[in-house]
C-alpha positions as CSV (number, residue, x, y, z in Angstrom):
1,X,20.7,-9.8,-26.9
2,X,23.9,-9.5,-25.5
3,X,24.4,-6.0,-26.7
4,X,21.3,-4.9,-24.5
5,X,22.3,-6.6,-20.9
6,X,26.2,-5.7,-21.9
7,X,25.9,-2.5,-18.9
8,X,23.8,-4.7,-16.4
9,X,26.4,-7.8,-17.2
10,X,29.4,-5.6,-16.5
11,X,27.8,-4.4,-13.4
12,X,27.2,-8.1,-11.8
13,X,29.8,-10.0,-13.5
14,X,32.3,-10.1,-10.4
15,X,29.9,-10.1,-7.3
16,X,27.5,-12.4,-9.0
17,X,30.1,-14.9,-10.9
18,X,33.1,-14.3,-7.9
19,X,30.2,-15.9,-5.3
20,X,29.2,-18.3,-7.7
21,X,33.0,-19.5,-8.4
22,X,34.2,-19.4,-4.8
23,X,31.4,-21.4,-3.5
24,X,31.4,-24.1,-6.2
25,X,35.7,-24.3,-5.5
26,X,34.4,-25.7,-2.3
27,X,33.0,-28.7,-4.2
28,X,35.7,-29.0,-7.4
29,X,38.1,-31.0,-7.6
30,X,39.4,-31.8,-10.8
31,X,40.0,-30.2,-14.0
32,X,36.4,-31.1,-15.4
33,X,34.5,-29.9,-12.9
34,X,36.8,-26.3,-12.9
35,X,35.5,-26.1,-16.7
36,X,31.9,-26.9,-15.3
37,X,32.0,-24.3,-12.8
38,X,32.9,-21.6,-15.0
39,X,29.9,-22.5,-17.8
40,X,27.9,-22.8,-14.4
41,X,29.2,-19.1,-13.3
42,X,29.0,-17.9,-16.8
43,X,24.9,-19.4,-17.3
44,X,24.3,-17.6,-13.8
45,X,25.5,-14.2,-14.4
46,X,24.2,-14.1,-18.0
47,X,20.6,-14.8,-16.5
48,X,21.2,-12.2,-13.6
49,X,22.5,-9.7,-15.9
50,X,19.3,-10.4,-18.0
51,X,16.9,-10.4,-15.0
52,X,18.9,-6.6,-13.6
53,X,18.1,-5.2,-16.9
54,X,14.2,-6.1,-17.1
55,X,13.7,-4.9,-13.8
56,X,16.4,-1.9,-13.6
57,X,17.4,-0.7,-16.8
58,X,14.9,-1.0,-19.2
59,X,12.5,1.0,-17.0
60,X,15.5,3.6,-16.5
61,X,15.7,4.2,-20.2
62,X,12.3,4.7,-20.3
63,X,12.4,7.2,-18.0
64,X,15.4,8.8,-19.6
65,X,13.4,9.2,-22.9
66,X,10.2,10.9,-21.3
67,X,12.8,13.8,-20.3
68,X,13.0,16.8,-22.3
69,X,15.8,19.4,-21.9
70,X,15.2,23.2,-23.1
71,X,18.4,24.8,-24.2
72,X,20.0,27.4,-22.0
73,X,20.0,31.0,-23.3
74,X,23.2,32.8,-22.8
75,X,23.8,36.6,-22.8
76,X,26.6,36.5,-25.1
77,X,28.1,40.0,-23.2
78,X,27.9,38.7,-19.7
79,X,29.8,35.6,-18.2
80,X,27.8,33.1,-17.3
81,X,27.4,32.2,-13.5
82,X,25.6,29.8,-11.7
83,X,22.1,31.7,-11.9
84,X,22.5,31.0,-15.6
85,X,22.1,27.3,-15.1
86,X,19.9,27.2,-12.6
């Protein structure tokens, strides 16, 4: 499972898990509660990065698939230019 929300957990990691930590610094104060805060942070972005990829990704990839891509003849005398690709 990990494997498939890896992208969308990259993606929120910092704004996601950086809000999470800074507000819950606000309430911390010892050691315990730093480790707490981190599994907090961690449980958060994990479900968000989970949640991004059902709504964001996996219909993206679906999408991708549906396209189909036709190869691009090339006169093999005349350079190609941007008419070529077009």
């Amino acid at each position: 499972m990990l494997g498939a929300i890896s992208f969308s957990l990259y993606l929120i990691h910092v704004p996601v898990g950086g809000r999470v930590v800074n507000l819950g610094r606000r309430f911390v104060e010892t050691e315990l509660g730093e480790l707490l805060l981190s599994a907090v942070a961690l449980l958060v972005c994990l479900v968000t990065a989970f949640l991004f990829h059902i709504v964001f990704e996996r219909p993206s990839q679906r999408l991708a698939a549906k396209l189909k891509y036709k190869p691009i003849s090339v006169d093999k005398e005349a350079p190609p230019t941007l008419a070529t690709f077009g």
